[in-house]
N, C-alpha and C positions, 0 to 999 in steps of 0.2 A: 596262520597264527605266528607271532613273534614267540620265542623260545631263546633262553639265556644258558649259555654253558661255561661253565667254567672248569678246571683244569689247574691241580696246584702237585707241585711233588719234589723229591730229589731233581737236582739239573741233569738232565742225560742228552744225547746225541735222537733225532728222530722223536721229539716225543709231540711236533704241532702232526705231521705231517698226515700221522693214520685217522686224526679227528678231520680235518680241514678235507681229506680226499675223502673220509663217508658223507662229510653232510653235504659236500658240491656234489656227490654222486647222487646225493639224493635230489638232487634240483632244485635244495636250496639256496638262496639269495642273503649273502653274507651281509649283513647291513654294519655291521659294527665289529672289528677285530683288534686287540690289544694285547700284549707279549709280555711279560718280566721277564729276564733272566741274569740274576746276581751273583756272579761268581762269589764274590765273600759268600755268601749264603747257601750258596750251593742251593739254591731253590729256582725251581719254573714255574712260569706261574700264565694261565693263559682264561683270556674272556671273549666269547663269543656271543653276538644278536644277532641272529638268523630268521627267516622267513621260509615255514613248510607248510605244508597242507596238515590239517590238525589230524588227519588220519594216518599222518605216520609217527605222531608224537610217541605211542607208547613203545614203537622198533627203535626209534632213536634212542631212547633213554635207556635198553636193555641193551643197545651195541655200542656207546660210549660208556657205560657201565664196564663194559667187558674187555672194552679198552683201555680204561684205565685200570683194571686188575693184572693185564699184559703188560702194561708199561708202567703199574705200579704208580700210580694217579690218584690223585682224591677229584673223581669227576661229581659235577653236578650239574643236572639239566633239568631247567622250571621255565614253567610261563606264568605269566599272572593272570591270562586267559583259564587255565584251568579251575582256579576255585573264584573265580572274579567278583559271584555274588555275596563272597564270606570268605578272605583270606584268613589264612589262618598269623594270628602275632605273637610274638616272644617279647615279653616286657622285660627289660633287664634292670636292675634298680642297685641303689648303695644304702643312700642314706634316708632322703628325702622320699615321703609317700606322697605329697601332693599331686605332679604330675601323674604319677601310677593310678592315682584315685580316680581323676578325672576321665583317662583315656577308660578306662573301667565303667565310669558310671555312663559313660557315651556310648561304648557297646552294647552297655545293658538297656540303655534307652532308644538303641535303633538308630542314635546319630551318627556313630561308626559303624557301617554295616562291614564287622568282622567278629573274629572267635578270637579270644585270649587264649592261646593254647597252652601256653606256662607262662610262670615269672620267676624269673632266673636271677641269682644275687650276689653277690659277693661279700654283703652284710646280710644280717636277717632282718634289720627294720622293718623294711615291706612284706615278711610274714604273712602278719596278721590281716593283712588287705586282701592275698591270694585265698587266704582261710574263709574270709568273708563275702570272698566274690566265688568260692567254690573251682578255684585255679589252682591247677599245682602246681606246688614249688619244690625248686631246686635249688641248694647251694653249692656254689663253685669258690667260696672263698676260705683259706686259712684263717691262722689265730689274728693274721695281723690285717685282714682284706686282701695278700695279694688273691690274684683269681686263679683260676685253674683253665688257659683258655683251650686248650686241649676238650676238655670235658664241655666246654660252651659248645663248640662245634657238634661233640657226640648228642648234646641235647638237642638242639637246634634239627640237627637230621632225625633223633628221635622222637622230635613232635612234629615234623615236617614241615615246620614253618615256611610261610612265604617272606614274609617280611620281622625283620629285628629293630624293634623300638628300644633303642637310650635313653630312659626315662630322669637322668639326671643319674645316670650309671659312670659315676667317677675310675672309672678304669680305661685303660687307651688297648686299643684293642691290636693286636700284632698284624703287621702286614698280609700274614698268608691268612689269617681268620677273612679279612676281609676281602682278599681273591675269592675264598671259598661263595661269600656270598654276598658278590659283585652285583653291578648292575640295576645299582637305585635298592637294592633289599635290606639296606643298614639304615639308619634314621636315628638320626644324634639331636638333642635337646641340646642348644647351648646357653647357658644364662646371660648373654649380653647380645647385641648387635653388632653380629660380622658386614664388614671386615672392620670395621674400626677398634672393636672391645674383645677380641679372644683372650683366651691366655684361664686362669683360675682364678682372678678377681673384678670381673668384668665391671662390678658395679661400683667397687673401689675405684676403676680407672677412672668411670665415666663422672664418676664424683669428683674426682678432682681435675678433670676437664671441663666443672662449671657447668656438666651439661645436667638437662632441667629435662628432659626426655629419655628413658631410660628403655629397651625392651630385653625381648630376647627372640633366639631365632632355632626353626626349627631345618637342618638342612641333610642332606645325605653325606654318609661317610663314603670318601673315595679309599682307593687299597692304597696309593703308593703313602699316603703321608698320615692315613688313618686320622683324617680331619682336612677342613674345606668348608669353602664359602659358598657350596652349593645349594642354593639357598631354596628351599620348599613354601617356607612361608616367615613373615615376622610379623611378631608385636608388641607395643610399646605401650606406656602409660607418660604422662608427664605428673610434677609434682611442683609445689612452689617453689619459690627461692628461701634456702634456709633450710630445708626439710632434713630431716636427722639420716643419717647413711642408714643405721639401724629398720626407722620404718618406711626406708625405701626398699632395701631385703626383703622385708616383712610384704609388702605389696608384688614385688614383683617374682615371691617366692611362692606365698598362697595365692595367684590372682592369676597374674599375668604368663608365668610361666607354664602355668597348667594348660592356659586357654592358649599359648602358642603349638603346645606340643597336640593338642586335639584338634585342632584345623590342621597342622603339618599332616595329620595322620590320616586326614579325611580327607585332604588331596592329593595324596598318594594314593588312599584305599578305593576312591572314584575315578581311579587315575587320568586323574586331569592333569597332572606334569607327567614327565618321565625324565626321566636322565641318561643322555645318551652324549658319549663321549666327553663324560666330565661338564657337563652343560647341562641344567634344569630347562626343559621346553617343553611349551602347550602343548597336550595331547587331541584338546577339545578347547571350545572356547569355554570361558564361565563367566 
């Protein structure tokens, strides 16, 4: 089985080496290894994809546990093999319910076969969606939305999620959140078409670039830049010439954007991509 570890902490002297000599001791096959180490930061930060026999997944995960309590670590070790028939997802939300609605109504219809295991916010809008889908929820935002990403993290470990859905969750998430949970488990909603339209007015630029096709795109968040054109899936609408910027929002906010982030989620959840070193690649044909 494929197993993901990651490794985030203060910078110290010695902190790759007692992970990397248990799991080659164990005769695993390193497939994927990746390092931070930021002096301004004074942060380490480390990602490993390994290959073990799935009978020693549960020793693994109790002796880099234990490792990281020695050297003062925030380890994490998952596969997506383990819950594969129903991962469990964290929906993070701001403003907008739409996407959240959708990704909701597609688990409830057996078209995402996964478990919403909370929905996490920074605003309350999307409340009443988790109310109504029988989700709990948690708030992580102040008076003014900043977030609390501290407390993301502690929720995230305390519903054990496999995968983190951005459902149009306007907060940029800190570099070590996203060491924490590397290796294709972040999944950002972006309202325009990378790489040409990033940025917070996507549909404004495309607008005055004349263009007459509009989407948006569902892709993984990488750690070092907490955003990337790693792209899972896209979708687009066209509209005529002339079309008001207003009910081009209007389409591509209730419509299109929804039905991007629900196929994104559903070829991650059948894992048909995967992302391995900063690259979106076939898992399986489709």
């Amino acid at each position: 089985m494929f197993v993901v570890i990651t490794a985030v902490g203060p910078d110290n002297v010695g902190l790759a080496d007692p992970i990397i000599h248990y799991v080659t001791g164990l005769g695993a096959n390193i497939a994927e290894i990746q390092m931070y180490d930021h002096d301004e930061e004074a942060v380490f930060a480390m990602f490993l994809r390994i290959q073990i026999d799935a009978d020693l997944y549960a020793s693994l995960r109790s002796a880099l546990t234990e490792i990281g309590r020695l050297k003062k670590l925030s380890v994490r070790v998952w596969s997506a093999e383990i819950r594969q028939e129903s991962p469990r997802v964290a929906i993070c939300t701001t403003y907008r319910p739409e996407p959240a609605l959708a990704v909701l109504e597609a688990m409830a219809a057996g078209e995402i076969k996964a478990t919403p295991a909370v929905m996490i916010g920074n605003r309350d809008n999307c409340q009443p969606l988790a109310r109504q889908f029988g989700v709990d929820w948690q708030s992580i935002g102040g008076e003014k939305g900043e977030a609390d990403d501290d407390r993301m993290i502690e929720l995230l470990d305390e519903y054990d999620v496999d995968y983190v859905l951005l459902a149009r969750y306007m907060r940029i998430l800190p570099a070590t959140s996203c060491w924490k949970y590397a290796g294709g488990r972040i999944i950002n909603l972006h309202h325009g078409l990378l790489p040409s339209f990033p940025g917070i007015r996507p549909y404004h630029d495309a607008n005055e670039a004349r263009m007459l096709t509009f989407g948006a795109t569902c892709h993984f968040i990488v750690p070092e830049l907490d955003a990337g054109n790693q792209i899972i899936h896209q979708e687009t609408f066209s509209v005529e010439p002339g079309t008001k910027i207003d009910e081009i929002i209007r389409v591509g906010q209730e419509i299109n954007e929804p039905a991007c982030l629900v196929k994104g989620l559903q070829r991650v959840v059948d894992r048909e991509i995967e992302l391995h070193f900063h690259r979106v690649v076939p898992r399986k044909s489709w």
